[in-house]
N, CA, C and O of each residue as an XYZ file, in Angstrom:
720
protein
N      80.871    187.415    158.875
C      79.989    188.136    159.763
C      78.592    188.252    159.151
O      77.573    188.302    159.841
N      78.606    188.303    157.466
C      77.469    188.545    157.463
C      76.234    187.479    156.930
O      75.030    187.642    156.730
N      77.548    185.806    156.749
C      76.656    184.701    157.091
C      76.391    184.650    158.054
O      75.242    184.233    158.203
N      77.032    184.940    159.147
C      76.193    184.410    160.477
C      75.405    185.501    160.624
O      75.396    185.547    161.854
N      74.714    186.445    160.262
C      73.967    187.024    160.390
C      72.608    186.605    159.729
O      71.594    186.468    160.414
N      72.624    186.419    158.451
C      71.577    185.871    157.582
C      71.248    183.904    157.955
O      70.201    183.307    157.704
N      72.228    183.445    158.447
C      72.154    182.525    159.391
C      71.476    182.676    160.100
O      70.379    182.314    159.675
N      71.407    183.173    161.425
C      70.741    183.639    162.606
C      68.773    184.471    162.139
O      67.660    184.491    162.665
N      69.361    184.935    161.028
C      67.901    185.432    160.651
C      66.693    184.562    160.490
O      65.490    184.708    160.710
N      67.712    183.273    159.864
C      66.729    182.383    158.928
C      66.571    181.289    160.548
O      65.409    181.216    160.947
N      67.439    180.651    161.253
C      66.898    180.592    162.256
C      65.738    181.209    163.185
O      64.915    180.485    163.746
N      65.742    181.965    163.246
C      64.853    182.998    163.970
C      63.544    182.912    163.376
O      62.557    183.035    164.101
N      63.401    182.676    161.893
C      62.152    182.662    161.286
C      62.104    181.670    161.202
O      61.587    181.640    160.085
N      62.239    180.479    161.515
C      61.609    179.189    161.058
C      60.741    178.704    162.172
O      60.623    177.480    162.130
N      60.009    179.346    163.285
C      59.114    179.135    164.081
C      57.772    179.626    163.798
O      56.673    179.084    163.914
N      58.230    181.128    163.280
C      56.572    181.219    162.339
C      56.205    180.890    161.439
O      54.985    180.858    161.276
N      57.204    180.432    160.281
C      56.853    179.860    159.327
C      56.442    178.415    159.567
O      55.585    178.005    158.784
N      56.894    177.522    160.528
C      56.765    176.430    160.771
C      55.091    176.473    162.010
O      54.473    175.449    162.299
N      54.824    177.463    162.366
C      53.657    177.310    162.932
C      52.320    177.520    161.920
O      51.145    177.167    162.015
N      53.039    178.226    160.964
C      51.909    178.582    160.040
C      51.670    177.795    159.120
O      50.551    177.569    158.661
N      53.130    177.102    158.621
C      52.833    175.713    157.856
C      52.209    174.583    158.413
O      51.369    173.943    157.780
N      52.647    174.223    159.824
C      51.221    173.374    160.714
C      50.448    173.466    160.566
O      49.706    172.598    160.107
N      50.023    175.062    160.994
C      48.448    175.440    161.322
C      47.518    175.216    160.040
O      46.316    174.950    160.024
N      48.331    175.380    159.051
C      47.535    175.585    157.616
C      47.258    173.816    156.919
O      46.575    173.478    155.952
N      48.002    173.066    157.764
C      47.835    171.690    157.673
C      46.796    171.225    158.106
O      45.969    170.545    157.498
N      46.787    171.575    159.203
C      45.988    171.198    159.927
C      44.110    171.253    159.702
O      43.143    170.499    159.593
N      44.592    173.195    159.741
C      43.462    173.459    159.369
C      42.521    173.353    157.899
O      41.346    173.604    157.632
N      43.559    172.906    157.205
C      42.995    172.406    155.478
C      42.215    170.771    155.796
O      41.281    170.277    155.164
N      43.082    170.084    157.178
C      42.569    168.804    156.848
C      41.498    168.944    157.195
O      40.602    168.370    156.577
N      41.186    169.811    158.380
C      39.987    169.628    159.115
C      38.432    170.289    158.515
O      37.244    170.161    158.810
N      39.048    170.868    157.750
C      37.694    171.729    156.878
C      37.346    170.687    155.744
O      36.218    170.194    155.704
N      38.345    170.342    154.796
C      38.272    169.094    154.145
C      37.615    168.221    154.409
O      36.492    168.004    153.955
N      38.471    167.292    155.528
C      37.198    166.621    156.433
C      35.642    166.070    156.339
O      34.914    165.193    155.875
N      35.734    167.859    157.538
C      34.124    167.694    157.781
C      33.557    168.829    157.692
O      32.736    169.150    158.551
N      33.837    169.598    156.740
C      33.049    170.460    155.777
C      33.134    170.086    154.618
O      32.272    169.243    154.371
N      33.981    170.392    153.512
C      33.563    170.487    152.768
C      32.994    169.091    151.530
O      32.400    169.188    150.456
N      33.495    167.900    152.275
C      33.601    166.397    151.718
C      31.725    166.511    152.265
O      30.932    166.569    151.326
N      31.235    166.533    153.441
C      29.903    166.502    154.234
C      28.874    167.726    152.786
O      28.015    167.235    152.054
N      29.087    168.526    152.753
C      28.835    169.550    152.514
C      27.920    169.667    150.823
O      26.859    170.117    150.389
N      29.457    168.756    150.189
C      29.544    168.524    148.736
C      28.470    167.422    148.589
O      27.530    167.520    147.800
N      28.692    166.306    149.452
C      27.744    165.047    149.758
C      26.405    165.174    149.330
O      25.684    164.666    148.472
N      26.290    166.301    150.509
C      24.683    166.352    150.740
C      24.036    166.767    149.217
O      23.040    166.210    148.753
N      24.767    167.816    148.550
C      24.183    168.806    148.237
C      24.210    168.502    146.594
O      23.282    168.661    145.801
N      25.452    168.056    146.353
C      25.592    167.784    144.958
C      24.680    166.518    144.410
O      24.339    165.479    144.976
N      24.390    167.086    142.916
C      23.932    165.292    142.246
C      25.135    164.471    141.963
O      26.233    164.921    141.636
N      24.853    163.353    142.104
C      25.862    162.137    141.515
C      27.238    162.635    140.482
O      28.419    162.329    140.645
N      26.721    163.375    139.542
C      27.750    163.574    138.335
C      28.511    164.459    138.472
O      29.643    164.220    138.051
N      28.254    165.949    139.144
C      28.692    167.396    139.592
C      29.632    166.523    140.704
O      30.799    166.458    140.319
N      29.391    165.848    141.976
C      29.926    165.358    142.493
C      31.188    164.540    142.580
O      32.190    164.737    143.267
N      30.957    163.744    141.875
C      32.448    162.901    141.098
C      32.717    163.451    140.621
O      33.890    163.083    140.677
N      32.761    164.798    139.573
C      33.684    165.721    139.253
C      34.155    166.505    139.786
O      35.332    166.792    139.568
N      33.244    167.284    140.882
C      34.115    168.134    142.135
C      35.344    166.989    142.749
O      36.518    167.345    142.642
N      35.094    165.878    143.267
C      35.981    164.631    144.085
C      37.453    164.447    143.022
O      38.641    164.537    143.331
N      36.980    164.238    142.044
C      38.073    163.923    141.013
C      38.819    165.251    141.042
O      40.047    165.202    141.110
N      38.322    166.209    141.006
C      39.602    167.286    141.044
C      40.244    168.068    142.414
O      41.395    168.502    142.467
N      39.312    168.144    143.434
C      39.627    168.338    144.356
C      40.881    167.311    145.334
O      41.954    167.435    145.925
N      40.201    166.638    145.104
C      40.775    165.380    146.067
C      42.594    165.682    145.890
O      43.375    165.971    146.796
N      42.906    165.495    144.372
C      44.220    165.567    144.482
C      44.909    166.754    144.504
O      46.139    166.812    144.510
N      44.115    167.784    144.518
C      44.952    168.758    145.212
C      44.771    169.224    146.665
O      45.235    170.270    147.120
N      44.065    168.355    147.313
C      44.162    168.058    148.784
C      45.420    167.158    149.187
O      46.253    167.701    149.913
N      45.624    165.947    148.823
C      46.606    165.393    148.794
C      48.058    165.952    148.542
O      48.931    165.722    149.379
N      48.348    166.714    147.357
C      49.577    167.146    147.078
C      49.530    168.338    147.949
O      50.684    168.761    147.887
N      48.827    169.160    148.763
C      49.002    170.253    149.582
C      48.953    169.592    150.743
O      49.838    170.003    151.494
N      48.246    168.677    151.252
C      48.866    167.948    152.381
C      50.302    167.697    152.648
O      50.939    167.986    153.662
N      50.799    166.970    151.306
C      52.020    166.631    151.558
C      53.283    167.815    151.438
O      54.458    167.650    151.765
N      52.718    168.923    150.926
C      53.174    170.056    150.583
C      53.429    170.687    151.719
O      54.584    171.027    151.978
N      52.151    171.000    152.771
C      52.821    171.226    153.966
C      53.179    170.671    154.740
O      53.796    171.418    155.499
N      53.179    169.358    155.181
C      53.615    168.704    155.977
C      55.238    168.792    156.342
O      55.810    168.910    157.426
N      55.893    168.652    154.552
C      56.906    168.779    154.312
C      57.357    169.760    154.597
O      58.568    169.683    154.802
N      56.778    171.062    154.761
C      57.082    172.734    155.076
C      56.983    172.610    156.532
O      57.477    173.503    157.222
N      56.506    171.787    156.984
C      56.288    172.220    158.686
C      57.752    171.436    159.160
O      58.522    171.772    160.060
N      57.837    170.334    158.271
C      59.103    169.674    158.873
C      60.549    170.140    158.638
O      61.400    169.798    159.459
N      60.939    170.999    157.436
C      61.479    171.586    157.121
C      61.957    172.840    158.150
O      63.058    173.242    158.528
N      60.375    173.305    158.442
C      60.461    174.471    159.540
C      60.815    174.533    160.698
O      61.041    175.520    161.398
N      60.903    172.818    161.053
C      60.896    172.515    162.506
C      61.636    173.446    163.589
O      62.711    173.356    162.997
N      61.892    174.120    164.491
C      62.441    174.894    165.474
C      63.172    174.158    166.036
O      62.855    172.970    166.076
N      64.682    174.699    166.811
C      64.798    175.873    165.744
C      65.792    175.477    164.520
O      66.094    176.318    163.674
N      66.261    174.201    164.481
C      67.429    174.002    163.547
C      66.725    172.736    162.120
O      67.391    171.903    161.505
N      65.097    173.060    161.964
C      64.558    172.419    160.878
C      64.483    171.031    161.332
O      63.899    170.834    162.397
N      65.234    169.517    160.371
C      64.894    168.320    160.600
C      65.582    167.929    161.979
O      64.990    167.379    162.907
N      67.298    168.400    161.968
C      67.950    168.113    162.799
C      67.399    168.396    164.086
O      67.883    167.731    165.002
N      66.093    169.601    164.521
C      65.837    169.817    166.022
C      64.251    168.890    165.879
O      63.486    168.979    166.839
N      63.834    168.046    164.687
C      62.420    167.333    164.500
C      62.827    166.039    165.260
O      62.106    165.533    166.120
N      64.149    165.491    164.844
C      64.221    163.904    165.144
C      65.126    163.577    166.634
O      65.452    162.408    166.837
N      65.433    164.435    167.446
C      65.687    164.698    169.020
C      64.595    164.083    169.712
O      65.004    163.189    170.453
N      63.668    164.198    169.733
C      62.249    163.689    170.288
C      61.286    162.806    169.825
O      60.763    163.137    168.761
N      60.844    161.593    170.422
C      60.168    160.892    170.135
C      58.703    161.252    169.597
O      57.958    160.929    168.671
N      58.715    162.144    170.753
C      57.148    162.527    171.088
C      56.853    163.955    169.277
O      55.856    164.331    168.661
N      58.001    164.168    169.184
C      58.050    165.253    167.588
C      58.006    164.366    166.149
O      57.416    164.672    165.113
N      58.708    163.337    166.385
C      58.766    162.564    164.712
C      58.553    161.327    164.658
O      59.013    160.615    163.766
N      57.653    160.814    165.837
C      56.750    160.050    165.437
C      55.406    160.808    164.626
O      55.351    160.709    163.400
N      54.604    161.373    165.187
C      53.814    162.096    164.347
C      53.604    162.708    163.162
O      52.564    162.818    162.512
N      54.980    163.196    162.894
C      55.312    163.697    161.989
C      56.069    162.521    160.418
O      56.231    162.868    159.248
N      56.342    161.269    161.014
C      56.479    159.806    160.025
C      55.392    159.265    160.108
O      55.510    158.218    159.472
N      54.427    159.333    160.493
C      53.043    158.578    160.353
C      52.158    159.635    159.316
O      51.618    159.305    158.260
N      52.172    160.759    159.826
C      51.707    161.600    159.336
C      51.985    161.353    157.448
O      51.215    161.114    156.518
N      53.860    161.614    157.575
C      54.370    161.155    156.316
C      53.785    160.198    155.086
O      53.518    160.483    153.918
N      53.679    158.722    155.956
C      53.157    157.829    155.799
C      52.136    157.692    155.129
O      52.139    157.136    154.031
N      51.267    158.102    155.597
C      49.572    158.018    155.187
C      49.523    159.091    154.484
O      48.520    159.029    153.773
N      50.361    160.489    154.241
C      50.015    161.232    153.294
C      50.765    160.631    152.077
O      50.331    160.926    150.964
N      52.071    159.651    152.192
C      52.199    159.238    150.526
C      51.267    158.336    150.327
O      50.632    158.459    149.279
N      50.981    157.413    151.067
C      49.772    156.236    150.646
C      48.552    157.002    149.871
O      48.058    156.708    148.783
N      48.332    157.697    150.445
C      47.314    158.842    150.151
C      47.063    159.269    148.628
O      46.164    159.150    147.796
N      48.687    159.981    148.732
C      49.100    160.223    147.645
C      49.506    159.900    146.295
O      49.519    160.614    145.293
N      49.809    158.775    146.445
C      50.684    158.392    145.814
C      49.543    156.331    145.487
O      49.928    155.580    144.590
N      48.843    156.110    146.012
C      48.475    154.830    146.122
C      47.072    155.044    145.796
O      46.552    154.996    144.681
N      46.520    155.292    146.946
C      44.767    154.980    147.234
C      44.057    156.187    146.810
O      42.850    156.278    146.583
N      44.908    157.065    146.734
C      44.187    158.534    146.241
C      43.710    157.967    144.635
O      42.562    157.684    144.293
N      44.675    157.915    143.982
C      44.947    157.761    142.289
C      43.915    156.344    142.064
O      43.206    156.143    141.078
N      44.072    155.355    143.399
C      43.109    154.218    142.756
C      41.548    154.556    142.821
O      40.715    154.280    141.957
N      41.304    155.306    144.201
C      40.053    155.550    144.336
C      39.353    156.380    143.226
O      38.199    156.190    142.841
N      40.444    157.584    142.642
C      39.732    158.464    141.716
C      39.246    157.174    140.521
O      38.086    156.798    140.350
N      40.312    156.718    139.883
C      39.828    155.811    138.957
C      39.323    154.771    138.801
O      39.171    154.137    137.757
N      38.951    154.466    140.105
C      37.569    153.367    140.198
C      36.342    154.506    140.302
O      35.368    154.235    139.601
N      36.299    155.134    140.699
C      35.399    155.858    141.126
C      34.379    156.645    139.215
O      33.186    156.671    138.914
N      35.906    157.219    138.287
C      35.683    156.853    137.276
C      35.095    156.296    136.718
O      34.103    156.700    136.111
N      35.773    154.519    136.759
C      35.634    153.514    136.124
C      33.929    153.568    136.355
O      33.256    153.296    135.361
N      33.505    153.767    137.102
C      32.222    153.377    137.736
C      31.279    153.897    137.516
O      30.194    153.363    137.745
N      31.406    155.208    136.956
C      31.096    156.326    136.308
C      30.579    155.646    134.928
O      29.380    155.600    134.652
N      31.451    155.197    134.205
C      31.975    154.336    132.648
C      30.883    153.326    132.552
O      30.210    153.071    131.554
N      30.791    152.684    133.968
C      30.246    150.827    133.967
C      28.824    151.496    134.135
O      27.893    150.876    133.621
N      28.526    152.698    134.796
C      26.891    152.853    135.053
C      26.212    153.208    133.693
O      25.158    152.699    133.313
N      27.055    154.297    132.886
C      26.678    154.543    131.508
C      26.741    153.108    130.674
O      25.711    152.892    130.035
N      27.625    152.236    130.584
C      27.553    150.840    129.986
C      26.252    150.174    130.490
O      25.464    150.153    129.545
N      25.837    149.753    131.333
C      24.858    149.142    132.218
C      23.201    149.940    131.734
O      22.200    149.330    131.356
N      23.333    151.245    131.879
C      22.126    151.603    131.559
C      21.606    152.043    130.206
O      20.466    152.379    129.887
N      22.955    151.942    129.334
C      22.774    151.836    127.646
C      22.016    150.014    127.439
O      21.025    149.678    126.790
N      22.939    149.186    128.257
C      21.827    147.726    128.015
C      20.725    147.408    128.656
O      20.300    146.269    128.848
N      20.245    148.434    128.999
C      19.219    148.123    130.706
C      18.830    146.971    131.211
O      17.773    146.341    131.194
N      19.965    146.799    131.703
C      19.831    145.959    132.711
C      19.048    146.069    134.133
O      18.902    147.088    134.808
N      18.688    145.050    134.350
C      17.762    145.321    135.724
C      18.982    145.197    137.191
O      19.470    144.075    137.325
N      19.328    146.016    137.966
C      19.981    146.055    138.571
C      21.497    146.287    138.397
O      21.803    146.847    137.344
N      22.698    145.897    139.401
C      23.753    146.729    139.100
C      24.686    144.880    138.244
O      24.525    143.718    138.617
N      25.496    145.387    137.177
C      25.606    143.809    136.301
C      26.920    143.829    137.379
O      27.431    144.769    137.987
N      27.245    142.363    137.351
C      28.689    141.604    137.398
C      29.985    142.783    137.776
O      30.607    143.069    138.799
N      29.990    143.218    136.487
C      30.980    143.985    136.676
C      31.234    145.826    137.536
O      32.108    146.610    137.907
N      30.110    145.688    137.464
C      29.552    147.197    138.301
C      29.676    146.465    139.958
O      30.104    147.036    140.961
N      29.372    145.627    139.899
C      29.524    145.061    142.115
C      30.708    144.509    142.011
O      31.093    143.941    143.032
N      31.430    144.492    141.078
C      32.918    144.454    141.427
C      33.319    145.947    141.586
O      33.374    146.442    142.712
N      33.627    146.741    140.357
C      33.742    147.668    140.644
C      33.475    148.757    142.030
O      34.189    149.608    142.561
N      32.301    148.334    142.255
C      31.898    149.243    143.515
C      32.251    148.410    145.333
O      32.101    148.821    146.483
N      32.840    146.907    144.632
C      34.242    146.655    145.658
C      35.035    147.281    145.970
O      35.246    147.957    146.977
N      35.475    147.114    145.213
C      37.282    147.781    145.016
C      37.074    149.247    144.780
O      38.085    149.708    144.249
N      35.897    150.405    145.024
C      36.577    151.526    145.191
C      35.629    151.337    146.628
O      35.521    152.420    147.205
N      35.037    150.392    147.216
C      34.695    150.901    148.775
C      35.862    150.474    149.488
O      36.048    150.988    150.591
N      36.612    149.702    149.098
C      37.936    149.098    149.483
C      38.780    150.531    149.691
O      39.016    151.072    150.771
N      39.116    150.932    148.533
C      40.059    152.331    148.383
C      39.697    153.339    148.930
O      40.422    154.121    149.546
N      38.457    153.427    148.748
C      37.765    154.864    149.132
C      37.983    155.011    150.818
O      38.248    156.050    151.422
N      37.777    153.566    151.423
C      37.763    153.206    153.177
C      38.959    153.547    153.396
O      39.109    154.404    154.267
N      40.226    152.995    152.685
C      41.489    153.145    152.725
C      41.769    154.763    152.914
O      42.076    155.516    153.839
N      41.545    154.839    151.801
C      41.888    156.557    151.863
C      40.853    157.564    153.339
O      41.426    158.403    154.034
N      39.677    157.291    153.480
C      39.386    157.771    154.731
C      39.666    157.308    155.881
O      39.305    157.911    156.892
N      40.476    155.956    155.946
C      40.658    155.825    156.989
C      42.647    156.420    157.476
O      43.147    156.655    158.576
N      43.090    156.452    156.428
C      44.491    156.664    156.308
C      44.525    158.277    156.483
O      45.506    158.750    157.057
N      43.793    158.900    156.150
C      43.461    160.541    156.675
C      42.573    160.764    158.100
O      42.088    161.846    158.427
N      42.514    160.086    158.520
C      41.982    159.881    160.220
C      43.077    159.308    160.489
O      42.560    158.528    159.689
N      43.709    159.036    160.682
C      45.140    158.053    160.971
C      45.707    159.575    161.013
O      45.374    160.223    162.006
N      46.391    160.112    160.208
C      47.000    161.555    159.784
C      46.634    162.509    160.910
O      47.468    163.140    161.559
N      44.985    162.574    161.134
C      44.079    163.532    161.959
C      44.867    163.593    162.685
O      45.563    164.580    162.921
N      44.946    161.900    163.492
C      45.345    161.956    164.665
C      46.710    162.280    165.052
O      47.024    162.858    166.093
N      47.634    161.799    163.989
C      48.800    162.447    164.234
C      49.296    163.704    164.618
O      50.134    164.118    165.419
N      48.343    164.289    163.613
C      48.327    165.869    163.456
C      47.732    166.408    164.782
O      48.369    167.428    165.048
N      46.678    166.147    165.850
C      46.225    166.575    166.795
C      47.266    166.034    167.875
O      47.215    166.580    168.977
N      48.263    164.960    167.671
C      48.808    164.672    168.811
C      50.290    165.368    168.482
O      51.289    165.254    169.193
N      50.191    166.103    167.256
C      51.663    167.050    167.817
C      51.046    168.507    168.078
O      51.592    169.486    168.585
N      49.918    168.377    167.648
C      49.290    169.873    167.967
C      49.487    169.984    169.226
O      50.045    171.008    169.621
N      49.059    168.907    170.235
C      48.630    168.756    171.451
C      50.556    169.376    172.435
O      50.700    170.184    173.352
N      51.539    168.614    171.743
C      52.573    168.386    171.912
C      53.045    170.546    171.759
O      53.489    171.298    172.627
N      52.679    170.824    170.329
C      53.349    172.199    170.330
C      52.388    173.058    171.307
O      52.919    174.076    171.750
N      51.256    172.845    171.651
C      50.872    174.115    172.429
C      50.918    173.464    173.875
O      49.980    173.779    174.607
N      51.871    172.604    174.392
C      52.153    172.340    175.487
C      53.436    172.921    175.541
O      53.852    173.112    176.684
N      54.149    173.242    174.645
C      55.371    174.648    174.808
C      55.612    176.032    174.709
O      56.666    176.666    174.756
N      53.745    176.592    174.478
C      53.602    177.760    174.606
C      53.844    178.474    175.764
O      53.745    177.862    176.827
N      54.066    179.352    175.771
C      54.509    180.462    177.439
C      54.250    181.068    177.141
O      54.681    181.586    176.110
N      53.181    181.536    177.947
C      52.630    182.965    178.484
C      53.145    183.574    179.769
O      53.095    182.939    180.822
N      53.728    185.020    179.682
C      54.044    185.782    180.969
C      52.752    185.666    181.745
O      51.641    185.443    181.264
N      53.061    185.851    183.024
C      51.905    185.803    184.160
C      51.054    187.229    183.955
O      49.851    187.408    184.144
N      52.146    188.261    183.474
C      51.390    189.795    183.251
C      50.514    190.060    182.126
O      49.497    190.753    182.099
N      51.108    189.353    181.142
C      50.189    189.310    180.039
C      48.850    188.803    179.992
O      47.997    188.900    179.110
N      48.834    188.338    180.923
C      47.435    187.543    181.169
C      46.759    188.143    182.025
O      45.658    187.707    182.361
């Protein structure tokens, strides 16, 4: 009697916790985004900059995937088992997946350390002063516009996921007619 009670409890709560683990997804990506990435841009010099990016970045990533995983967990009302019933619920939520391990786990880690590296090759380059950027600096600044594209474009990929289950959960909101 008094598992199915603490049963039934933890059911019962996994709709606010699972709206709040969304919402907080959501709303981290979107400030991330286009605040505070825009923000840092403008405002920072070159060096303050790649050091804010280098540390920030990956704990954007691991809290992405942090909640994502909490929202899916949370899913209503029976967690994964009531996520993968619907097309229109876990597709979004495996793409989403997707691009947050790539993220994570791939293009995040390459971009920081080209981005680094590049850091390394400009101090090398302007200890020999060289006139312009050498050989190995326009490679370098290949392969992290490569990664860097990757990674912004694989978190717009995510966006959208994320806005098309948003779109999906507040199309199951109900409001009484009186309440309104």
């Amino acid at each position: 009697m008094v598992l199915n009670t603490v049963v039934q409890t933890v059911i019962a709560s996994l709709a606010p916790f699972h709206l709040l683990s969304f919402s907080t997804l959501l709303g981290s990506q979107l400030y991330q985004t286009f605040i505070v990435t825009k923000v840092a841009f403008k405002n920072l010099p070159r060096n303050p900059y790649v050091n804010f990016q280098k540390h920030i970045f990956p704990i954007y990533f691991h809290g992405q995937a942090l909640l994502l995983f909490l929202s899916a967990v949370t899913f209503p009302p029976y967690g994964p088992v009531s996520l993968v019933q619907h097309k229109s619920d876990w597709i979004p939520f495996t793409v989403s997946g997707i691009v947050s391990v790539l993220n994570l786990l791939v293009f995040g880690p390459r971009t920081k350390k080209l981005m680094l590296d590049r850091v390394e090759q400009g101090t090398l380059d302007k200890a020999t002063n060289l006139e312009g950027p050498s050989p190995m600096m326009q490679a370098l600044k290949k392969k992290f516009s490569t990664a860097h594209a990757m990674c912004i474009h694989l978190n717009l990929i995510g966006l959208g996921a994320h806005l098309w289950y948003t779109w999906r959960l507040a199309s199951h909101l109900q409001f009484p007619e009186a309440s309104l």
